[in-house]
C-alpha positions, 0 to 999 in steps of 0.5 A: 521546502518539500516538493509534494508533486510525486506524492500527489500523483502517486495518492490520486493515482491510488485513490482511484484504483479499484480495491480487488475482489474477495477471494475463494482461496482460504488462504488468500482470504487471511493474505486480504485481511492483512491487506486491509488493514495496512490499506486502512492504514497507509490510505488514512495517513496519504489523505491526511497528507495529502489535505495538509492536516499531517505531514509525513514526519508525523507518520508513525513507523514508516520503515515498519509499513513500507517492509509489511507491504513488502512482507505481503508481496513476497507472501501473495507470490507463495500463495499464488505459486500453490493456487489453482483459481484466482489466478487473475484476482492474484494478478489483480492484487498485485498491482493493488500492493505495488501500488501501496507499496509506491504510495508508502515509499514516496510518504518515506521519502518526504518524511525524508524531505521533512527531517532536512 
């Protein structure tokens, strides 16, 4: 049986993460828009999980979403490294990303745990 605890915790901890502000920078702008929609994404398909109407064997190209949020960390780190406001919003994002970076890793997993 698939042990769902982890990723219970990981979605309602997520779920109650404030999603950041909008950016000034232009070129974080175009980083948010690709934000938003893997955020789409991933949160469409952990609700889907997590109310038993999927089960993440279901889940399209998991190994695909788990690198494009990885993609998007190791981009905001160049956009951040060339900013000189939202810094803190930057800050903000970060822990937004690593925290869909768990929840996609921890969907991977049972994936895992379901093709056993």
């Amino acid at each position: 049986m698939t042990d769902t605890k982890p990723f219970r915790q990981l979605y309602e901890a997520f779920r109650v993460l404030p999603y950041p502000d909008y950016p000034h920078d232009r070129e974080l702008q175009d980083w948010n828009s690709h934000l938003l929609t893997l955020d789409g994404w991933i949160a469409g398909y952990a609700s889907r999980i997590a109310s038993g109407s999927m089960v993440a064997a279901e889940v399209p190209e998991v190994s695909t979403l788990v690198r494009q949020v990885g993609d998007l960390r190791r981009k905001l780190d160049e956009i951040a490294s060339r900013l000189e406001e939202d810094r803190q919003l930057v800050e903000k994002y970060r822990s937004y990303v690593a925290a869909l970076h768990c929840l996609i890793s921890e969907i991977g997993a049972l994936e895992n745990q379901d093709h056993a």
